[in-house]
Backbone as numpy.savetxt, mean C-alpha at the origin, in Angstrom:
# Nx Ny Nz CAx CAy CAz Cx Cy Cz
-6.06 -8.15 -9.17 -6.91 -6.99 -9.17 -6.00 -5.75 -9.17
-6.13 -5.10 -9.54 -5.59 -3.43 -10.07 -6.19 -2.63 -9.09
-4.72 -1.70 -8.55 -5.25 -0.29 -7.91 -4.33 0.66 -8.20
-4.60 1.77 -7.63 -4.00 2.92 -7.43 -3.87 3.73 -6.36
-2.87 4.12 -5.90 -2.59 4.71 -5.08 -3.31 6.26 -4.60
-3.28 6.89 -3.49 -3.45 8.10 -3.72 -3.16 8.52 -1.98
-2.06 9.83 -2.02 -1.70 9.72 -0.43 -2.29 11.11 -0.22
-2.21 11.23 1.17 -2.80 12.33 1.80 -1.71 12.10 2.94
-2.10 13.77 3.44 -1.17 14.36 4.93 -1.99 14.14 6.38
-3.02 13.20 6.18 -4.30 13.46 7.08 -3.43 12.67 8.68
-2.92 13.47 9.39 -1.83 12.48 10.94 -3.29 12.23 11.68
-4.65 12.08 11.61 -5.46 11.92 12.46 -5.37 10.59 11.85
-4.98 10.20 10.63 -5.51 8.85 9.99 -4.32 8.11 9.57
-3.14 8.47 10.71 -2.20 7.69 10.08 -2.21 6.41 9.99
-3.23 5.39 10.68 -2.66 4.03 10.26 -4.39 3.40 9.46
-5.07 4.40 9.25 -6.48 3.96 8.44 -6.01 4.22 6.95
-6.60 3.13 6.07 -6.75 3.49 4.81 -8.01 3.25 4.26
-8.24 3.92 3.22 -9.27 3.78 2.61 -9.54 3.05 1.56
-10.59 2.52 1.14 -10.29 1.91 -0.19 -11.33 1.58 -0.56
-11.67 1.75 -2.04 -13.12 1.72 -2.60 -13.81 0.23 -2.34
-15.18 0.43 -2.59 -15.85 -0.49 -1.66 -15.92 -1.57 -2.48
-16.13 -1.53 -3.87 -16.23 -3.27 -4.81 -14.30 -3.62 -4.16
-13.34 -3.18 -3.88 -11.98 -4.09 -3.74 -12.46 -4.19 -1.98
-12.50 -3.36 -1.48 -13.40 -3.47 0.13 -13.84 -5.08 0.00
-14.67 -5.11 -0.72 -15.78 -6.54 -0.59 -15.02 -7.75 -1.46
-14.71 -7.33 -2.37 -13.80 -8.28 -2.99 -12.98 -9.28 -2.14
-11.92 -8.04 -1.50 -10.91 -8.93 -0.59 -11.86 -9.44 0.61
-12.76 -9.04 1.60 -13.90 -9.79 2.32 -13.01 -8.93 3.53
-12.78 -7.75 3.33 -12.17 -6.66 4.24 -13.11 -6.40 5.62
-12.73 -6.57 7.07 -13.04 -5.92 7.71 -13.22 -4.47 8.69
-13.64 -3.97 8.98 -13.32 -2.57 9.26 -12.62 -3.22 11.08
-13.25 -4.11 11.76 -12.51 -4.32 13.38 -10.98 -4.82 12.54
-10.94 -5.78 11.52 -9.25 -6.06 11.96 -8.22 -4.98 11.68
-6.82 -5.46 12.24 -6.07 -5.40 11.71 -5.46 -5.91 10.46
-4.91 -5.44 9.44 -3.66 -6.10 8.88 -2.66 -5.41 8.45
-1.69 -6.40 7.81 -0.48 -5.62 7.78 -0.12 -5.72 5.69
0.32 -4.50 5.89 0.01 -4.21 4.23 1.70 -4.10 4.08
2.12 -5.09 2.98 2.97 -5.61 2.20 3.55 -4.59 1.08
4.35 -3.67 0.58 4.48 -2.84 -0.29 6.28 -3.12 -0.81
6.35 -4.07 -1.74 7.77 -4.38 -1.80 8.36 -5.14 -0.29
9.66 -4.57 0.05 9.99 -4.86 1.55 9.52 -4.38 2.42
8.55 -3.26 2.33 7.97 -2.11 3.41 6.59 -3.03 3.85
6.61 -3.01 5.10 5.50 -3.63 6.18 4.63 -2.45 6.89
3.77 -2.34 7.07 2.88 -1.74 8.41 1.78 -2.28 8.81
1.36 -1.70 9.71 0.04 -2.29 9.84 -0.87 -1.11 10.03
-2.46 -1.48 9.49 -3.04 -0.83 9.12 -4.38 -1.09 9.61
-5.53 -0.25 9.37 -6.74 -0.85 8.91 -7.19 -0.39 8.17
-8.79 -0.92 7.36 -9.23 -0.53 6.64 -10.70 -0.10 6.41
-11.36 0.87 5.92 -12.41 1.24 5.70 -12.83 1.15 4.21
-14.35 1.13 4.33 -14.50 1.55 2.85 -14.16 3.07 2.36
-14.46 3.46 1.35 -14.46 4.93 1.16 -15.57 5.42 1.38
-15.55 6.93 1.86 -16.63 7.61 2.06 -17.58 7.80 0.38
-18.98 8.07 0.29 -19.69 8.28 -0.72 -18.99 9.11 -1.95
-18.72 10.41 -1.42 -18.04 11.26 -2.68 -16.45 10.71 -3.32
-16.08 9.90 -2.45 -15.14 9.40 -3.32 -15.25 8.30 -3.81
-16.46 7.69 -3.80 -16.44 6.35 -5.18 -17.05 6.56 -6.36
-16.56 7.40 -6.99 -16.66 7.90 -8.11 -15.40 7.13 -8.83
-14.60 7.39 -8.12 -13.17 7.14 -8.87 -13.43 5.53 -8.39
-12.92 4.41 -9.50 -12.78 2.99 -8.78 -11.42 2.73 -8.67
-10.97 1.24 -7.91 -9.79 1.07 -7.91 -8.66 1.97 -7.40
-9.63 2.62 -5.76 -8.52 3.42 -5.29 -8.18 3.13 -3.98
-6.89 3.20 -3.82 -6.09 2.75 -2.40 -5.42 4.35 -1.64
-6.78 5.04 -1.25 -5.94 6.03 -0.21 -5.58 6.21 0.73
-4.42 6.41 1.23 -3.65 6.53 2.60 -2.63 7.37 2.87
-2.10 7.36 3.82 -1.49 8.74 4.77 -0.19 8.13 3.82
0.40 9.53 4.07 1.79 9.73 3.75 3.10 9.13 4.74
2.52 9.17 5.89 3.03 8.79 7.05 3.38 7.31 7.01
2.12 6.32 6.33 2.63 4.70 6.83 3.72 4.26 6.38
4.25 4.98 5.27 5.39 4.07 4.74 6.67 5.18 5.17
6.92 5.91 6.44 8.10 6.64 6.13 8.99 6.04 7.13
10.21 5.74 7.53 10.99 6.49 6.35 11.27 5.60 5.14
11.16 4.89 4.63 11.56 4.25 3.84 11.22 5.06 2.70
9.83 5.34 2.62 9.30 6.08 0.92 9.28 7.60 1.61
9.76 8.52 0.50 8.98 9.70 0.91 8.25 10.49 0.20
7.97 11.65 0.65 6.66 12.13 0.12 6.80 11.81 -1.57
8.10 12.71 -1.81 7.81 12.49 -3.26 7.95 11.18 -4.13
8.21 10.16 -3.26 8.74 8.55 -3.26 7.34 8.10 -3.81
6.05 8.53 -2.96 5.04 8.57 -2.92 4.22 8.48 -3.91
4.37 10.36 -4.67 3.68 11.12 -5.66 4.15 10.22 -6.64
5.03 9.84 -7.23 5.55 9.18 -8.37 5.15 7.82 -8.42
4.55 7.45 -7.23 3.98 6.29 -7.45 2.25 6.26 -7.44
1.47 7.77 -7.36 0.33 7.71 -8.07 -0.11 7.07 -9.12
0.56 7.21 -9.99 -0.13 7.27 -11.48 0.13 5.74 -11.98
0.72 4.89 -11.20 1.38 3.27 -11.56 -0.20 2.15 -11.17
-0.28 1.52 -11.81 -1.55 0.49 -11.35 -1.03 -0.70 -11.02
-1.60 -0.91 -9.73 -0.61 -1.88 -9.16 -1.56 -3.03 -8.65
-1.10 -4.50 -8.48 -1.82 -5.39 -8.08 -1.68 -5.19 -6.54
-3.37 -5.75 -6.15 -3.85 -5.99 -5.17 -4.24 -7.14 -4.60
-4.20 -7.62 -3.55 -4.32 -8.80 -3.32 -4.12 -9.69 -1.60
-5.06 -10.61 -1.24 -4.91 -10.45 0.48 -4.76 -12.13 0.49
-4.24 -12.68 1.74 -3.63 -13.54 1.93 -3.88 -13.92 3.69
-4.78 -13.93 4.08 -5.39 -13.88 5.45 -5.29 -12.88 6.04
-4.38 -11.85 6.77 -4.87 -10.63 7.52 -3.42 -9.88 7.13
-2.74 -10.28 5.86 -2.04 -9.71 4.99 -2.62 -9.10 3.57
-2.21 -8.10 3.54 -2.30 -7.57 2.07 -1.10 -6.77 1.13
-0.97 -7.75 -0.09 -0.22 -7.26 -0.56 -0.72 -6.18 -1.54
0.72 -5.59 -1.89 0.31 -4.36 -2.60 1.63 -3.86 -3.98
1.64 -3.90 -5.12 2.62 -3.71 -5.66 2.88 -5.06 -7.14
3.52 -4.69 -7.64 4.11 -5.95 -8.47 4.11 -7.17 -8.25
4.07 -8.08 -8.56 4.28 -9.40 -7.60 6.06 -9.99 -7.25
7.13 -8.99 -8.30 8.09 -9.22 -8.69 8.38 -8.14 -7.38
7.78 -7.70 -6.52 8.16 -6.58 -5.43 9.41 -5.85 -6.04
9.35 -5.16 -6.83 10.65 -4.29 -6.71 10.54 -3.09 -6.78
9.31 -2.73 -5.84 9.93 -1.18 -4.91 9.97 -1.62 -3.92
11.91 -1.31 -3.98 12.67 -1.55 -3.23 13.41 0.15 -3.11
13.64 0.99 -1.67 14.69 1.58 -1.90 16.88 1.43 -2.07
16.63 1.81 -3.38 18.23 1.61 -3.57 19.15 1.43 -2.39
19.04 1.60 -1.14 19.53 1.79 0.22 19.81 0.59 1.13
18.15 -0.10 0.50 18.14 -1.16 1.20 18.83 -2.59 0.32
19.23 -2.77 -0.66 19.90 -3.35 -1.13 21.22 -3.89 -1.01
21.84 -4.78 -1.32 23.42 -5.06 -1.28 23.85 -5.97 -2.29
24.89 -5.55 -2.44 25.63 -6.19 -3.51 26.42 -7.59 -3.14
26.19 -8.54 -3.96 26.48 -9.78 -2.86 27.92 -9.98 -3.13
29.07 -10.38 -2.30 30.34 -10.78 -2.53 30.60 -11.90 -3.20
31.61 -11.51 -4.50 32.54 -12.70 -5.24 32.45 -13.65 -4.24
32.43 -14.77 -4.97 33.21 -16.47 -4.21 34.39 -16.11 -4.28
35.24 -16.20 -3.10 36.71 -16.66 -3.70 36.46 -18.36 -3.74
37.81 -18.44 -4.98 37.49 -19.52 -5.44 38.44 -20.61 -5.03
């Protein structure tokens, strides 16, 4: 299933996200749990709501604070990842989010593996 991102500055809602209500019901989302949302190597935990009325207009949207993923992503880490459609997808009180090939990864967190000596 396909989404899109969309972040906001809202710190009253840092660990709620939103998300339109056909992927809401799809995944069989509850508003009491927790889960923890999967984005490349980046983990948090979260919960989730449907979206409010005036925003399901737009489908296939995943909005949330700017805040859950820092420091790893930042703001503008963020913005550049608006416009990308990304798979969605839950796995008991996990949800992933991103490529399935996860590679947003920051360059930082990487390493270069050492030659064999031989």
């Amino acid at each position: 299933m396909n989404i899109k991102l969309e972040c906001h500055s809202d710190s009253k809602l840092e660990d709620i996200c939103c998300i339109t209500r056909d992927i809401y019901n799809s995944l069989g989302l509850t508003e009491k749990s927790r889960y923890k949302l999967h984005f490349g190597k980046t983990t948090c935990n979260i919960k989730v709501k449907p979206c409010d009325k005036d925003r399901n207009e737009k489908r296939n949207i995943l909005y949330l604070s700017s805040n859950i993923f820092k420091p790893s992503f930042t703001d503008c880490d963020l913005t550049q990842l608006e416009n990308i459609s990304l798979n969605i997808w839950r796995n008991d009180e996990r949800i992933y989010l991103g490529p399935v090939l996860g590679i947003f990864v920051k360059s930082n967190l990487l390493t270069v593996p050492k030659k064999k000596k031989d």
